[in-house]
C-alpha positions as CSV (number, residue, x, y, z in Angstrom):
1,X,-63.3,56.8,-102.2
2,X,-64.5,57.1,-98.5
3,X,-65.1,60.6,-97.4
4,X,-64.7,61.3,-93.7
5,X,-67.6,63.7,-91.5
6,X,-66.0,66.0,-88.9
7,X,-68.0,65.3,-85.9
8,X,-70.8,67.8,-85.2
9,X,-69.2,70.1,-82.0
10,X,-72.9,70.6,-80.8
11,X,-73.4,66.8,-80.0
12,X,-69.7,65.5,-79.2
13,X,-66.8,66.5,-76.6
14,X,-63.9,68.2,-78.2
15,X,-60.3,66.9,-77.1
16,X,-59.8,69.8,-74.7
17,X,-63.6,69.7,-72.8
18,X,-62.9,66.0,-72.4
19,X,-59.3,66.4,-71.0
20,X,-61.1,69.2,-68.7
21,X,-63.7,66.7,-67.6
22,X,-61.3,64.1,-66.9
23,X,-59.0,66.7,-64.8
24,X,-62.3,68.0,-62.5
25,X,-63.4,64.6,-62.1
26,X,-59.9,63.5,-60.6
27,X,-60.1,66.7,-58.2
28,X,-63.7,65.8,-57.2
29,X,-62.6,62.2,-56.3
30,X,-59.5,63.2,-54.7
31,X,-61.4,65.1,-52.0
32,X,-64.6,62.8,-51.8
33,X,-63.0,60.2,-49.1
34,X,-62.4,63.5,-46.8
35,X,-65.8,65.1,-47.2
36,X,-67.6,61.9,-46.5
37,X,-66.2,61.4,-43.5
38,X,-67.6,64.6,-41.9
39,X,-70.3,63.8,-42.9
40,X,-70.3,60.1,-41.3
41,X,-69.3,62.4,-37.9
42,X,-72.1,65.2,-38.5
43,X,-74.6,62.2,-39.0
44,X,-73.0,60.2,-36.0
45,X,-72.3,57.2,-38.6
46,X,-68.1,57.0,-38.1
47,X,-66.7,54.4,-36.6
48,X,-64.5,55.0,-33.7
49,X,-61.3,53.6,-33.3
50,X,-61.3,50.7,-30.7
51,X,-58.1,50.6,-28.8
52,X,-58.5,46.8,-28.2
53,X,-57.6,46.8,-24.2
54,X,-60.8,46.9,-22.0
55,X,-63.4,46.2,-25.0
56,X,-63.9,41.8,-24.6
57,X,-64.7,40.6,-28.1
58,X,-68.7,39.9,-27.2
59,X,-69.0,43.4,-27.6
60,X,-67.1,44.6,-30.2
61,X,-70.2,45.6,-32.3
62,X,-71.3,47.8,-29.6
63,X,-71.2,51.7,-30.9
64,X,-71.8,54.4,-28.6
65,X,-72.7,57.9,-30.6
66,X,-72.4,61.3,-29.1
67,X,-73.9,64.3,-31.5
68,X,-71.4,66.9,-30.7
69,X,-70.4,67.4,-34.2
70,X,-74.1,67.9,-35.3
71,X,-75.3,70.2,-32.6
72,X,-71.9,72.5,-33.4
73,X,-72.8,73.2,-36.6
74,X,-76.5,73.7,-36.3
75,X,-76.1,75.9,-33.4
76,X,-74.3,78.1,-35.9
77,X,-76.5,77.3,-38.4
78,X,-79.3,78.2,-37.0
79,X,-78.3,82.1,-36.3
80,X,-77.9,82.5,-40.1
81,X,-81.6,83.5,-41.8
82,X,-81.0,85.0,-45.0
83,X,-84.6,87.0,-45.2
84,X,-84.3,89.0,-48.7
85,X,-82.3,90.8,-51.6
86,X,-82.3,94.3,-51.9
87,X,-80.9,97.1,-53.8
88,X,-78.5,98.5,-52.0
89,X,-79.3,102.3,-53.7
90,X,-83.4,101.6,-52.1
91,X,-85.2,101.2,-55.5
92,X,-87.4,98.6,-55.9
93,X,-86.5,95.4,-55.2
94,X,-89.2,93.2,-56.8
95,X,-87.6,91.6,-59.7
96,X,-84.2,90.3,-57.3
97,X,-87.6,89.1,-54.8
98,X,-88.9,86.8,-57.9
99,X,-85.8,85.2,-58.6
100,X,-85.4,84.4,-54.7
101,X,-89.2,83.2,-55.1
102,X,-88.9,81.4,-57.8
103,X,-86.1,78.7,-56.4
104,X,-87.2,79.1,-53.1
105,X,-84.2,80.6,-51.9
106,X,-84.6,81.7,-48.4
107,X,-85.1,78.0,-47.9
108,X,-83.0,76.6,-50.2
109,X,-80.2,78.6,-48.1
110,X,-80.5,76.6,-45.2
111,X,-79.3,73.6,-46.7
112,X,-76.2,75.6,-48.5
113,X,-75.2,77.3,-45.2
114,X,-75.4,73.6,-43.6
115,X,-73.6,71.6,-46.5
116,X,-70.7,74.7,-46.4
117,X,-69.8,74.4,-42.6
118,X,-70.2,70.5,-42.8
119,X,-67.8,70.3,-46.0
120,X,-66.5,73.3,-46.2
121,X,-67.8,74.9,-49.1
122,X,-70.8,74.5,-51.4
123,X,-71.7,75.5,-54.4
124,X,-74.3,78.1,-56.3
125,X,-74.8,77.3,-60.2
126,X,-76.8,80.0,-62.1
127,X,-78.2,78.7,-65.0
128,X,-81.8,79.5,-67.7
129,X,-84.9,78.9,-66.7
130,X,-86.8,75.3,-68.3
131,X,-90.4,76.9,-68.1
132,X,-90.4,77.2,-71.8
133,X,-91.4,81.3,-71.8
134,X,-89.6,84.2,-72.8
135,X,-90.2,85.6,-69.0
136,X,-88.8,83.0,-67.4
137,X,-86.9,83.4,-64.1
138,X,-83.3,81.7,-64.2
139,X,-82.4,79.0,-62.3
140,X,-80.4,79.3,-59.3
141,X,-79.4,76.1,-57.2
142,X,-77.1,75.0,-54.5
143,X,-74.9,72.0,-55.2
144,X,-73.2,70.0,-52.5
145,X,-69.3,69.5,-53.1
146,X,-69.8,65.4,-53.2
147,X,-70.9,66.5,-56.6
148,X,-69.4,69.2,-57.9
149,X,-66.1,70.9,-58.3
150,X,-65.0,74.1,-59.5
151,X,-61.3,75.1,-61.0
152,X,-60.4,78.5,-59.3
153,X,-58.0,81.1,-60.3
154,X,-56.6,82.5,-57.6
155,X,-55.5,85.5,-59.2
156,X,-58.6,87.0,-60.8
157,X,-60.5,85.7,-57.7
158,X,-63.1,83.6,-60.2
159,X,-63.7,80.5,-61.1
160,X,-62.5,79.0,-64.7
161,X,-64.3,75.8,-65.1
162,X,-66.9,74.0,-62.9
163,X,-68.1,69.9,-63.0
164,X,-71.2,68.7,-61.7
165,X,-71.0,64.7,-61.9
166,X,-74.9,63.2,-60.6
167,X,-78.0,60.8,-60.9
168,X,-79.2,61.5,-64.2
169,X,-82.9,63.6,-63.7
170,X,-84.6,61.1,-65.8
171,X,-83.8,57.1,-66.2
172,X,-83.2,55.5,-69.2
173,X,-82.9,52.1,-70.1
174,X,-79.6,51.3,-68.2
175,X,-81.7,51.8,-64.9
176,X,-81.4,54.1,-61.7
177,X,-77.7,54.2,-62.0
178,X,-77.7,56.6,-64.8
179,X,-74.8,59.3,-64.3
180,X,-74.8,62.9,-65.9
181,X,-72.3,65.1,-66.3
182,X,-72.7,69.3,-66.4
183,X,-69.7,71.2,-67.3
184,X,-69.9,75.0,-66.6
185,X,-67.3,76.8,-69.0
186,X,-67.4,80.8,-69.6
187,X,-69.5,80.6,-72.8
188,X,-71.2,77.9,-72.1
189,X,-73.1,74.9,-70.3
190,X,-72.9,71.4,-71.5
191,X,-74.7,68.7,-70.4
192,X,-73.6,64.7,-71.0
193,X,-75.1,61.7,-70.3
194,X,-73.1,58.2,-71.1
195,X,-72.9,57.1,-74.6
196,X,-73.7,53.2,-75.6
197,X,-69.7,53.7,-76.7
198,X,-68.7,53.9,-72.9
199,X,-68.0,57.9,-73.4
200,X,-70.4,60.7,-73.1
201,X,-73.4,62.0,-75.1
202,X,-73.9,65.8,-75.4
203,X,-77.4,66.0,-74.9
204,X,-77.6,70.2,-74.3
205,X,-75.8,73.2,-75.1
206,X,-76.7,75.9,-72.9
207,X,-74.5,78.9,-74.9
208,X,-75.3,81.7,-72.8
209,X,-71.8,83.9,-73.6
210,X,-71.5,85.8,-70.5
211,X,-67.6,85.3,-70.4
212,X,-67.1,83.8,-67.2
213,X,-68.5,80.7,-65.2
214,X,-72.4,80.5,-63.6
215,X,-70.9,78.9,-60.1
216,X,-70.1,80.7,-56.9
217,X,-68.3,78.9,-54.6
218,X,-69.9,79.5,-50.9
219,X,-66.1,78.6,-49.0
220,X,-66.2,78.1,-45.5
221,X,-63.3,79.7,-43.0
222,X,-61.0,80.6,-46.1
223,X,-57.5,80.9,-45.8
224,X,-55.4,83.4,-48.3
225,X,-53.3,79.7,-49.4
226,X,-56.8,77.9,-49.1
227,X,-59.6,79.2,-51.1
228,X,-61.5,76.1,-51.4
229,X,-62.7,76.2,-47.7
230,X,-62.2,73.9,-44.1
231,X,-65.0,71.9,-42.6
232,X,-66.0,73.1,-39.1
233,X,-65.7,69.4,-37.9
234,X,-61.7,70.0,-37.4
235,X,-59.6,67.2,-36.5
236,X,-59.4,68.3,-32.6
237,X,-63.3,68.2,-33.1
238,X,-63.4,64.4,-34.4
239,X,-60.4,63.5,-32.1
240,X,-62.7,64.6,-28.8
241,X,-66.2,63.1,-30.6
242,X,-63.9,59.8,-30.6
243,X,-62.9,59.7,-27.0
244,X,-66.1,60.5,-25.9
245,X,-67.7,57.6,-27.7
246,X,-65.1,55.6,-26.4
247,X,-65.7,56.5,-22.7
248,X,-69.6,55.9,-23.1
249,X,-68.5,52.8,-24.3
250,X,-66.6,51.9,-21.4
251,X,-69.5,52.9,-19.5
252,X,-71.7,50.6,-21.4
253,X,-69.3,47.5,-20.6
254,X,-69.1,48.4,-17.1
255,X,-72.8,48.1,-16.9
256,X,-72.9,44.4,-18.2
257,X,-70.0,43.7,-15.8
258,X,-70.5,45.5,-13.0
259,X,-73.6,47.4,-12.9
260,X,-75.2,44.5,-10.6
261,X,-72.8,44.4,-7.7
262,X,-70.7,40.8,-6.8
263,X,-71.7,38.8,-3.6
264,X,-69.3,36.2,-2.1
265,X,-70.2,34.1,0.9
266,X,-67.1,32.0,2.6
267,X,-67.6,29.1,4.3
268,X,-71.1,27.9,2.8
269,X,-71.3,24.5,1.7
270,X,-72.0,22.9,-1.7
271,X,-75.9,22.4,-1.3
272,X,-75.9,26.0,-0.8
273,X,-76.4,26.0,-4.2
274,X,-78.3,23.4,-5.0
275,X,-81.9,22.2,-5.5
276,X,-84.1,20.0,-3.7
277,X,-83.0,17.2,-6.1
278,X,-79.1,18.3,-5.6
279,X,-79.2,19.7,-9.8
280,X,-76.9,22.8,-9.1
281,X,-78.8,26.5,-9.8
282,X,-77.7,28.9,-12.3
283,X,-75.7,31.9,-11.8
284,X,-78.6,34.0,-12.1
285,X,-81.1,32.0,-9.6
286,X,-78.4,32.3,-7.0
287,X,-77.7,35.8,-7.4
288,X,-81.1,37.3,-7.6
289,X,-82.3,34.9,-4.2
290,X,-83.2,37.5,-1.7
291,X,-83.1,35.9,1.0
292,X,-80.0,32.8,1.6
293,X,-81.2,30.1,3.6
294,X,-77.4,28.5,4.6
295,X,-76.7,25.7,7.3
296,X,-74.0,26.0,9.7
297,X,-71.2,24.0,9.1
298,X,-69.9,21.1,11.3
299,X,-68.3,23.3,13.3
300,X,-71.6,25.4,14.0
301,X,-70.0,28.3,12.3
302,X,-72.2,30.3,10.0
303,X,-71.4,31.5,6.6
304,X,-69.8,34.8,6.5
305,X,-72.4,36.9,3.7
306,X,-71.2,39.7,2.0
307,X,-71.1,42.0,-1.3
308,X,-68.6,44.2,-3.1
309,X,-69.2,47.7,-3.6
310,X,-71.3,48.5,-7.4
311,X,-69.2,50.2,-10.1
312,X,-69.6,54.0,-10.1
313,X,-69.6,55.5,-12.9
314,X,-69.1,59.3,-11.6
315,X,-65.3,59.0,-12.4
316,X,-66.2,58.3,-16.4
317,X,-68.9,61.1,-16.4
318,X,-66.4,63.5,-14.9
319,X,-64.3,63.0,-17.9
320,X,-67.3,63.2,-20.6
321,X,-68.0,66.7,-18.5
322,X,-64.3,67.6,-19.5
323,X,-64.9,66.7,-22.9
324,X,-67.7,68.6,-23.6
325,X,-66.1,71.9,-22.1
326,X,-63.2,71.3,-24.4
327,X,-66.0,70.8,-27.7
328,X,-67.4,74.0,-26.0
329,X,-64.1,76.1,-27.0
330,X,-64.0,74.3,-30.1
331,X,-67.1,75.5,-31.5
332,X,-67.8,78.5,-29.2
333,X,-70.5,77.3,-27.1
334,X,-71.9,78.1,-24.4
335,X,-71.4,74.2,-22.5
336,X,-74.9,74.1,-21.6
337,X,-75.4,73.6,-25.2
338,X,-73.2,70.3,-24.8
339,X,-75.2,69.1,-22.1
340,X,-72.8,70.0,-19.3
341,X,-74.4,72.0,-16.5
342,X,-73.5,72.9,-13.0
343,X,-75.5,73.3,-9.7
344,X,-75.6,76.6,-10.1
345,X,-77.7,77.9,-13.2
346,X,-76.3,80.8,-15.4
347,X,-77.9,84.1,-15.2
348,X,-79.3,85.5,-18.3
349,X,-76.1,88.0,-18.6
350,X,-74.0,85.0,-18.2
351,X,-75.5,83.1,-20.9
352,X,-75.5,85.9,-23.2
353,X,-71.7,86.6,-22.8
354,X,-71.1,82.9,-23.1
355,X,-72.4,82.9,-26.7
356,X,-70.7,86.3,-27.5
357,X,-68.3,84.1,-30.0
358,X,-70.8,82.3,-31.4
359,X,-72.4,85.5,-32.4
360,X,-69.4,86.9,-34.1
361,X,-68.6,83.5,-35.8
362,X,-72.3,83.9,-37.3
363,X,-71.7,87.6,-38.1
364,X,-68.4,86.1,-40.2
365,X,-70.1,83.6,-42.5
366,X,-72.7,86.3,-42.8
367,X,-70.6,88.3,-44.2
368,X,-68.7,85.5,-46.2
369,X,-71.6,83.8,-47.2
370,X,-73.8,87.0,-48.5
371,X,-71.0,87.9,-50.6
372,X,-72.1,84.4,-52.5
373,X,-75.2,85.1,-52.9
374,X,-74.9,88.4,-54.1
375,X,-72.6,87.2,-56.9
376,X,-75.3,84.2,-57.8
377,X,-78.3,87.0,-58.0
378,X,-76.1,89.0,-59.9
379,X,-75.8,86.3,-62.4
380,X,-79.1,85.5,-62.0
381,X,-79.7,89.1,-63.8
382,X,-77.0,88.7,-66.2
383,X,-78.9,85.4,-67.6
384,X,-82.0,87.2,-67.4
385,X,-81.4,90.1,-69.1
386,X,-78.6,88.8,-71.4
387,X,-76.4,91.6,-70.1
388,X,-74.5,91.8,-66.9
389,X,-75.9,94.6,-64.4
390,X,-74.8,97.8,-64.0
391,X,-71.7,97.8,-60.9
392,X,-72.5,100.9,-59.8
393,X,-76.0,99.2,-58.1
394,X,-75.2,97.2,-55.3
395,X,-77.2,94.0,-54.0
396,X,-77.9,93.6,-50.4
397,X,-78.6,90.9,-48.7
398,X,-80.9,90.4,-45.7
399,X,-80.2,88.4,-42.3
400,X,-82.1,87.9,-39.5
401,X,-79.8,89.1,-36.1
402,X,-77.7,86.0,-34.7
403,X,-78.0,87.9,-31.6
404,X,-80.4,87.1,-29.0
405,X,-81.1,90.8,-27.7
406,X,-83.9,90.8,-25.8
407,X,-87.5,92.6,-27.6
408,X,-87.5,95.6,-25.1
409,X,-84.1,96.4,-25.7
410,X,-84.1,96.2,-29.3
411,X,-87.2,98.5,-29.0
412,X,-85.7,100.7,-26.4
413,X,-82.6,101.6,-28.4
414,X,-84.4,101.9,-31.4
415,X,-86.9,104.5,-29.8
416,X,-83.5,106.5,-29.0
417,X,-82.3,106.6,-32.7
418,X,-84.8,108.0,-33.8
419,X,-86.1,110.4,-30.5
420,X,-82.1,111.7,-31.4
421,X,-83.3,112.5,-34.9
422,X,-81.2,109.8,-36.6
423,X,-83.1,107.6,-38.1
424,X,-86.7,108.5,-39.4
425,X,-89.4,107.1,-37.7
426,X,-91.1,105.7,-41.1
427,X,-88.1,103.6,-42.4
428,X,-87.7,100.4,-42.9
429,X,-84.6,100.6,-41.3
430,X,-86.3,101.5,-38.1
431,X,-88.5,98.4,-38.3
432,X,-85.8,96.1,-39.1
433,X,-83.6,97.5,-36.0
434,X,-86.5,96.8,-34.2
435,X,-86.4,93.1,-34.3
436,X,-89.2,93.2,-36.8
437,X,-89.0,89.9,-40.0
438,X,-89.1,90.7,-43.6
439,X,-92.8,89.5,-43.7
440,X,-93.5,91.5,-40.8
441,X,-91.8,94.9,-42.2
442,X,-94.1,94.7,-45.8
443,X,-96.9,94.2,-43.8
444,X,-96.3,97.4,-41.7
445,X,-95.4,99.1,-45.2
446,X,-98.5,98.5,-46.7
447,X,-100.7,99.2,-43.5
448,X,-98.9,102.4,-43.7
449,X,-100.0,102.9,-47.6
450,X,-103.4,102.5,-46.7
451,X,-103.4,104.8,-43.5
452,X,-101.8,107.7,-45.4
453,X,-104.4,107.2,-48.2
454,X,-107.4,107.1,-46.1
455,X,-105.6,110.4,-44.3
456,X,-105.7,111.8,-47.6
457,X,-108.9,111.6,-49.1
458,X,-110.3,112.2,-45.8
459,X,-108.5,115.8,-46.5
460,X,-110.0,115.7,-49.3
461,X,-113.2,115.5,-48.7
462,X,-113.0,117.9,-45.8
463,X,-111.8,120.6,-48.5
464,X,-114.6,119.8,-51.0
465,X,-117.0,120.6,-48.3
466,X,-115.1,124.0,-47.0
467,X,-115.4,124.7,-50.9
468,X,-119.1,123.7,-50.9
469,X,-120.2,125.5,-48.1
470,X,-118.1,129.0,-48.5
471,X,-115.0,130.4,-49.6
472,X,-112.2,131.9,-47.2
473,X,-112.8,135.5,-48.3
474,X,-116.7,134.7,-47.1
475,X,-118.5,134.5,-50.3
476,X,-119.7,132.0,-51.7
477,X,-117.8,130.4,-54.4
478,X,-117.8,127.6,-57.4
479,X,-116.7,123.9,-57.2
480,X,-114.5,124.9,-60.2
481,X,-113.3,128.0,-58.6
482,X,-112.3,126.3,-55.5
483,X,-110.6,123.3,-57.3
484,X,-107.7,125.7,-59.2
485,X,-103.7,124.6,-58.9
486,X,-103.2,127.0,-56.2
487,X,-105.4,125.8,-53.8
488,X,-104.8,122.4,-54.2
């Protein structure tokens, strides 16, 4: 009689995780071809599209790059300093400040905000903390989109099911190939690596039970039909990159063919161009001879000497010029940004109202991108604690201005708030309108703790010694008298 074993759901896939598996990896491959090549075009690494008419064949390994597509996206980048977490209601803010410590967030975010307008989206997956103690901060990570995919419900706004498919953290036996597989599910976290059967090995169970999925999705320019999230490198943006490779290109051929200019000379005999010994000179010896020793002919006519005018290459630089104010509109840049400049040199307004856009492009993934990382700290708590947080407290999230305001008029109108009474002068809303970083502002805090202690027991101390030497009817009175409620 054989008896069969059930297999143990803690260490093998059931039908419907592996059918989810299989469906996320399909999505995640589907869209890999497409994410890699912005990424070729952010890291100048595509290859453009040779039209096969002016290119000779000696020089069809020649590539010409042009980093548009990078300095784009960290121009906008770069205007988007997540500085802390707060509670929006003002109470202390400490423990969201050790999570954000504890994974290095503020720069950690970088390299999401980068991945998300490079890709279009990235990815924020909460999970506990493998220190080992009961105190331990959860885990909070960004995930680029090459490996990880999320299955999103449109209607409850949320994600359902989430796949992370990587290098395996530590190698085995097969070698540095080794593949893992994490799939996020509402009550749980599974991890996988391969099995010696050619399927996959659950290796952790992660049963957290919150109820819904530990990724946020940080989407980039969403669309109401599009949740998932569009690269900033658009197709006008790789189309333009292209032809301007292409025209540096032509620039480079025109160099090796025409950047020395042509000499002719009519009516020069053959041992114009020959030795002493009559061995014919190269191409090169003839054409770099400065000075042309020629005989006259029989007739006693002399060689007519001449050159053809050098290839200029303003006509092909024009054009790049056009290019890059066209790149400018794409990404909102001021063109100087681009590299094209004219005689005249903006003023300081002029410059500051050319990057207008680019200020309110930053102000939108601000506000997009915050709204992700409020929802990853508040599942952050919700690991922590083992209970989600109370929705009535809302988390804040800090930025640095993408503005460029100048320091005196950042100062100047904050001085007017609060000369008008509307903000107080000791907030910390005062010293962040101010221009003033997060490090700066706790600094300023706690100089301001220990000037308005030593102002205290300084009062202090001048009361004990009013007490000491007299009370304020004129006699004399007791240290214990003088120390009662009231006159404290």
């Amino acid at each position: 009689m054989t008896v069969s074993i059930p297999d143990l759901p803690l260490v093998t896939l059931s039908d419907d995780e592996l059918s989810l598996i299989n469906l996320l990896r399909a999505d995640m491959l589907r869209d890999r071809y497409a994410l890699l090549l912005r990424d070729a075009y952010f890291n100048g690494e595509q290859l453009v599209r040779d039209l096969g008419i002016s290119i000779p064949p000696q020089l069809k390994g020649l590539h010409t790059v042009i980093g548009w597509p990078r300095v784009g996206i960290e121009s906008l980048e770069e205007r988007l300093d997540l500085e802390a977490f707060r509670w929006a209601d003002g109470s202390d803010s400490s423990d969201l400040a050790e999570i954000a410590d504890a994974n290095d967030l503020f720069d950690e975010s970088s390299l999401a905000h980068l991945d998300a307008l490079v890709y279009g989206r990235e990815y924020l997956a909460v999970g506990s903390g493998d220190c080992g103690t009961p105190d331990c901060p959860p885990l909070i990570s960004a995930e680029s989109p090459l490996d990880m995919t999320l299955m999103w419900d449109a209607r409850l706004r949320m994600g359902t099911a989430a796949l992370r498919e990587c290098a395996a953290d530590t190698f085995v036996e097969s070698g540095p190939e080794e593949r893992m597989l994490v799939l996020y599910l509402p009550d749980q976290t599974i991890t996988c690596l391969p099995s010696q059967s050619g399927g996959w090995e659950v290796v952790d169970r992660d049963m957290h039970m919150l109820g819904v999925v530990p990724v946020v999705r940080m989407a980039n320019r969403q669309r109401t039909a599009d949740r998932v999230g569009k690269s900033e490198i658009t197709p006008e943006v790789m189309s333009i990159t292209d032809a301007a490779c292409r025209r540096l290109m032509g620039m480079e051929v025109a160099a090796e063919f025409f950047g020395a200019p042509q000499r002719y000379i009519l009516g020069a005999s053959e041992s114009a161009f020959q030795d002493a010994d009559g061995t014919a000179k190269s191409a090169w010896e003839t054409y770099i001879g400065r000075v042309l020793a020629l005989e006259r002919d029989e007739d006693g006519n002399v060689p007519n000497v001449g050159q053809f005018a050098a290839h200029d290459p303003t006509g092909m630089t024009k054009i790049i010029d056009l290019y890059a104010r066209i790149m400018s509109s794409q990404f909102g840049l001021p063109p100087h940004m681009l590299g094209y400049t004219t005689d005249n040199p903006a003023s300081a307004d002029a410059i500051r109202s050319t990057e207008a856009k680019l200020v309110k492009r930053s102000e939108r993934r601000i506000r997009r991108f915050g709204h992700a990382w409020q929802q990853a700290m508040r599942l952050a708590l919700w690991v922590r604690d083992g209970e989600p947080p109370d929705k009535t407290r809302r988390i804040d999230t800090v930025w640095r201005n993408p503005a460029t305001p100048t320091v005196a008029a950042a100062a100047d109108a904050t001085v007017k708030l609060v000369q008008a009474g509307i903000l107080p002068a000791d907030s910390d809303v005062t010293l962040e309108m101010a221009g003033l970083a997060e490090g700066q502002r706790q600094r300023v805090a706690a100089d301001r703790r220990r000037t308005a202690g030593r102002v205290g027991s300084g009062s202090l101390m001048d009361r004990l010694a009013a007490l000491d030497a007299g009370g304020p009817g004129g006699g004399p009175q007791s240290a214990e008298a003088g120390l009662g409620v009231d006159n404290l």
